[in-house]
N, C-alpha and C positions, 0 to 999 in steps of 0.2 A: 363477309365470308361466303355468303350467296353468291353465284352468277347465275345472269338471267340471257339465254341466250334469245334473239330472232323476236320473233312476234308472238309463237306461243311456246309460255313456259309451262310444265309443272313440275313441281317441287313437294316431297313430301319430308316433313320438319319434325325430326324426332333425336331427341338429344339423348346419348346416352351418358352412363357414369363410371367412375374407377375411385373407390373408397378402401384408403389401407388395405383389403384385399384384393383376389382377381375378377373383380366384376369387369365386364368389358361389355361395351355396348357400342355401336358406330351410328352416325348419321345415314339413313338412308334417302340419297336424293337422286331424283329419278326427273330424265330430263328430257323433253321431247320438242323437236324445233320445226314449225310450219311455219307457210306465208300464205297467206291470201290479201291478193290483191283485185280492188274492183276498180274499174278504170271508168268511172263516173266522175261528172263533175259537177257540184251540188253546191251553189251559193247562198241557200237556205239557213237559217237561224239554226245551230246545232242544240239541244237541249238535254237534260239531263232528272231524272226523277228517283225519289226511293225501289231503287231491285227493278225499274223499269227500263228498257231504251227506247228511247222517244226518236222518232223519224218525221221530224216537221214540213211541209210542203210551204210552207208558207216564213216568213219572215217574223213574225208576230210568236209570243209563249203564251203560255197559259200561266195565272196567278200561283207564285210559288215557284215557277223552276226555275232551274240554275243553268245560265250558258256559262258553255266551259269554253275557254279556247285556248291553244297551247303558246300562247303567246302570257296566260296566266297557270303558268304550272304551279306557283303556290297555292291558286283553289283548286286546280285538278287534285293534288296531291292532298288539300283536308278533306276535301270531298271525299276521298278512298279512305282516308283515317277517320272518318266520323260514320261511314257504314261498316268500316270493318269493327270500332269501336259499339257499335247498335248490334252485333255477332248476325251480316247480313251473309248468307254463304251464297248469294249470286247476286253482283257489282252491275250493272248495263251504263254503261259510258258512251256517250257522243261529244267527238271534242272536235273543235273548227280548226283548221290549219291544214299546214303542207302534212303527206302520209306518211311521205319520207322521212320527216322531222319529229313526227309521232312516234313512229317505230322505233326509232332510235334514243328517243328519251322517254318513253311509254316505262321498260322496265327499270330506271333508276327511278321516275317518279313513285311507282307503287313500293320501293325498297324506302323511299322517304316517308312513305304512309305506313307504310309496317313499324317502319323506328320512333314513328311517331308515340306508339305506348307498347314499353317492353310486355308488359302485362297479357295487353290484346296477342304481341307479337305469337309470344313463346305458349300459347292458348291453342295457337292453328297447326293441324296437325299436317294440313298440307295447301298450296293452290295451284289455281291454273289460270289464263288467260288468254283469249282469242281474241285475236286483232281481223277488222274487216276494213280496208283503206284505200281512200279515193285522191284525186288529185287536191281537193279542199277539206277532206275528211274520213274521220277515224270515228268504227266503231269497235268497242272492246267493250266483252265483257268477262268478269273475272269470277272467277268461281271457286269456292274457299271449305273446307272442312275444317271444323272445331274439334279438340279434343278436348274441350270445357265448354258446354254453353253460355251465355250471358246470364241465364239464371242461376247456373251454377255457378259464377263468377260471383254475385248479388248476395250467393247464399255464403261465398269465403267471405268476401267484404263483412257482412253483418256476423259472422263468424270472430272475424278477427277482431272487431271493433270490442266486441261482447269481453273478450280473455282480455284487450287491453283496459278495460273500464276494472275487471278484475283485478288485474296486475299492478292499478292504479300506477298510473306511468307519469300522469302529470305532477304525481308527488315526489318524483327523482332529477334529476338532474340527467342529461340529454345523454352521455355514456352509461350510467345505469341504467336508461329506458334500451340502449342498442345490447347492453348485456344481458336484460330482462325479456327482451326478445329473443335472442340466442337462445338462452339456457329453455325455454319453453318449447323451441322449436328441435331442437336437439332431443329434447326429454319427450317429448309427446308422438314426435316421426318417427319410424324405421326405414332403414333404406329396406325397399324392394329389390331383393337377392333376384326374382322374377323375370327383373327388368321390363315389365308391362305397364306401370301406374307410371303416369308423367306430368299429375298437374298436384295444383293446390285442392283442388277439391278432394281430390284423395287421399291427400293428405290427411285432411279435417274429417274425412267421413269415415276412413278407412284403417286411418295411422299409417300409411306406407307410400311410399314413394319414391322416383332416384332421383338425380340432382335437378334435373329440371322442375320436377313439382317443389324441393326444397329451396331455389330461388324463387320460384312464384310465389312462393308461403313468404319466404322473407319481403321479397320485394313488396308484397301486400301488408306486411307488419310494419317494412318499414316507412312505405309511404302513408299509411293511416295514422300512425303516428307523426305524421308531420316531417319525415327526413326524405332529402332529395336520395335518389336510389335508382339505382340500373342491375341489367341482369347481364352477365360477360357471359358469353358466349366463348370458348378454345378447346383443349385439348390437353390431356394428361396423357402418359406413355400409353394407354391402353384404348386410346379414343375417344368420342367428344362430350363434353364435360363444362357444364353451367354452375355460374355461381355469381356472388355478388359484388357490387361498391356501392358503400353508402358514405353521404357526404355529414361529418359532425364538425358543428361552428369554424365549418369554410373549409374542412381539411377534409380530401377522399380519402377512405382507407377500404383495403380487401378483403372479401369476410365469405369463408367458405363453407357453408352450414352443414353440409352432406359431408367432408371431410373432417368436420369438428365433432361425429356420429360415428365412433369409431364401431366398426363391426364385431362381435364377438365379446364387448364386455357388459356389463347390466344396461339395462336400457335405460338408466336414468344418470350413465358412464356422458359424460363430456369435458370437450379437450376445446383449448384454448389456442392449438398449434397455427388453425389459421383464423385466429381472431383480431381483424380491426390490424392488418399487418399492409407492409408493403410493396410496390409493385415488384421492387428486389429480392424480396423474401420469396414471393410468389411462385417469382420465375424461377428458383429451385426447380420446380416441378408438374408448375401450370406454362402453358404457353398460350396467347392473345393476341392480335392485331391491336394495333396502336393508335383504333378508331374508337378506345374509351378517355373515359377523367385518368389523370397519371395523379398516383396514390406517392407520396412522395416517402412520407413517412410512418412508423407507426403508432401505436399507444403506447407500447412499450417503450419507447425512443420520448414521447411524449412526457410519460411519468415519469421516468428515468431523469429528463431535464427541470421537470417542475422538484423533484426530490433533492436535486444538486441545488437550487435555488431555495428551498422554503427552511426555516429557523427549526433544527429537529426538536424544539420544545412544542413545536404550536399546534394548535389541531389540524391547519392543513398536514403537517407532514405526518400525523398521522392518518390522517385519511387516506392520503396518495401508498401509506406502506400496507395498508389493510387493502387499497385494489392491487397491487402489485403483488400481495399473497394472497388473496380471491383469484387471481388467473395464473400465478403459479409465477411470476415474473423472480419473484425474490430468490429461485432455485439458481439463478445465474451470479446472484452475489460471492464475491470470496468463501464468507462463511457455510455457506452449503456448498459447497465445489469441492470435493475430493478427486487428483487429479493421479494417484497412482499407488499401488500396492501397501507405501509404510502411512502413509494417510489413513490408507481407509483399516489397516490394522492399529492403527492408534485412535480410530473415533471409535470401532468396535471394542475395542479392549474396555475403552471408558464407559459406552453404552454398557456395556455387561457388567462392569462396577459397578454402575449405578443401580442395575436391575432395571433398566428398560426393554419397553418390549415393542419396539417400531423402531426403525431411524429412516429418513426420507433426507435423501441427498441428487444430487447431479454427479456424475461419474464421466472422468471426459476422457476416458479409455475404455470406452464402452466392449470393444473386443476382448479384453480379459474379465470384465468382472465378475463371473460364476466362481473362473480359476481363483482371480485375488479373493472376490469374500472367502470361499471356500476352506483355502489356505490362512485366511485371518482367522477364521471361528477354530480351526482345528488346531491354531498355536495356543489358544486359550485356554488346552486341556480342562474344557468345564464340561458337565452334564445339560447337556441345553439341545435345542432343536432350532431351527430357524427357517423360514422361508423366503427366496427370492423374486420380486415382482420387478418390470420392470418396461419402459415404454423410450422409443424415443425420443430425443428431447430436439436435434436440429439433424440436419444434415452432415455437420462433421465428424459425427458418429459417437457423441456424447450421448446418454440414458439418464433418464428419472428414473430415480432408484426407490423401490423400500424395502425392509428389508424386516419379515416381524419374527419378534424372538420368544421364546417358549421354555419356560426355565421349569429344569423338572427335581 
């Protein structure tokens, strides 16, 4: 999603978010394009040091440095990931080769060092780099702001490790440890309405954040935990917008922790709408480049096929129906789907027989339901009061319904 133009780029990296309301935030990248060239010609051993540039006269290094030369772009390129990874905010690079050839693979190599750890990545709040180049040699140095330091990274690390030893995660099975994750991270964050707070550390210190700090959070929960994990980078209708995939026993699936935090109801309110779902689901209403894992399937697609499979006497299949009513899956079944006006006056009529006082269904005419229940409670001719809650359940415009009743 970056372009890096010329020889000097900079770029500042700020992701913002869109959560069931109108938050709106944009990237702002700011981009300025020089060249300097020296027209020297220096056969000398090019060398490299921590935050230093080394200008050797001589052919010979000193113990411990690194020649670089652009003939080995896969150590130029760890070399930028293991100082950006150390949170160095000024790079000094000397690398042996054509300038020409530098310049030109200079800015895809340092985008291979950024992708090297999403973590590091989505930490920087902006960089730059300046290129000086000769007919046998390149100097650059890059220059980087953090919006997290490495200590503060050090301190989410032993943060998160701390709640997962709590949450004992090694005593679950590898989907309750990514749901046990979820639900802590949804229940403990707020999105930043602010839109200012952009990392994990704010998370943890603060409770607030937008999507970006809420991927870091995950991506840090999910890989101390042991799961392979990335942070997607795209966009929602209202601008740009971070979130996750994590990989469980070999299947990617997409997991959107800021949109599973819906705004406006108790802060310990969480939705399952974009949990552990996939890249088809997604694209409802997220949009991505095609340069991540393809999420093929979901959980719910997943249980769904282990339940058509397992013996309903045995304890899998009751296991698999107890997660599928923990995430609200079962609301799609026949049995809770009321699909139009003499339905849902015939579950009503009976709920009010019985004297109950909730009913929780899926309504897949979600455009009338106020009009239908309304007209169902008042053919009843009873003394009763009732109220309507209700949320969306997909994009074809069905609701999760409840519906609580008050018999007077």
């Amino acid at each position: 999603m970056r372009k890096l133009f010329g020889v000097v780029v900079i770029i500042a990296i700020a992701i913002g978010c869109y959560q069931w309301l109108e938050q709106n935030a944009d990237i702002d990248w700011k981009q300025q394009v020089t060249t300097t060239i020296q027209a020297t010609v220096d056969e000398t051993a090019l060398l490299i040091k921590d935050g230093l540039k080394v200008d050797s006269s001589s052919s010979s290094s000193n113990e411990g440095e690194e020649k670089l030369s652009s003939n080995d772009s896969e150590r130029v390129v760890e070399y930028i990931a293991d100082e950006l990874a150390k949170g160095r905010t000024e790079i000094a690079i000397t690398i042996r080769g054509n300038g020409d050839d530098i310049q030109k693979q200079f800015a895809n190599w340092l985008q291979q060092a950024m992708d090297v750890d999403d973590y590091v990545k989505y930490t920087m709040e902006s960089y730059s780099y300046t290129m000086s180049s000769g007919l046998l040699r390149s100097e650059v140095t890059i220059k980087v702001v953090y919006r997290e330091s490495r200590e503060m990274s050090a301190e989410v690390t032993s943060y998160v490790n701390q709640v997962i030893d709590v949450l004992e995660l090694d005593q679950h099975s590898k989907f309750e440890q990514v749901k046990l994750i979820h639900d802590w991270i949804v229940t403990h964050v707020q999105y930043d309405q602010s839109l200012t707070k952009y990392t994990a550390y704010e998370a943890i210190t603060e409770g607030t954040t937008v999507c970006q700090g809420y991927a870091l959070l995950g991506y840090r929960f999910f890989s101390e935990a042991g799961f392979e994990v990335r942070i997607v980078e795209g966009s929602v209708n209202t601008g740009e917008h971070a979130w996750n995939l994590v990989k469980i026993d070999g299947q990617w699936y997409q997991i959107d922790l800021t949109w599973d935090d819906p705004i406006g109801q108790a802060e310990d309110a969480v939705s399952y709408k974009y949990y552990l779902i996939s890249d088809t689901q997604l694209a409802q209403d997220h949009v991505w480049e095609d340069n991540y894992p393809i999420a093929t399937m979901s959980y719910q697609q997943l249980l769904n096929e282990q339940l058509a499979t397992a013996d309903p006497s045995s304890e899998a299949y009751t296991a698999i129906q107890q997660s599928r009513e923990e995430l609200g899956y079962h609301m799609e079944d026949s049995s809770n789907t009321i699909e139009n006006y003499e339905q849902l006056k015939t579950m009503v009529k009976s709920a009010v027989g019985k004297g109950e006082t909730e009913l929780q269904f899926r309504y897949t005419d979600g455009d009338q339901l106020v009009d239908d229940t309304n007209k169902a409670f008042k053919s009843l001719n009873k003394s009763l009061s009732y109220r309507i809650s209700y949320q969306e359940w997909s994009k074809a415009g069905d609701l999760l319904v409840t519906i609580t009743i008050e018999y007077k």
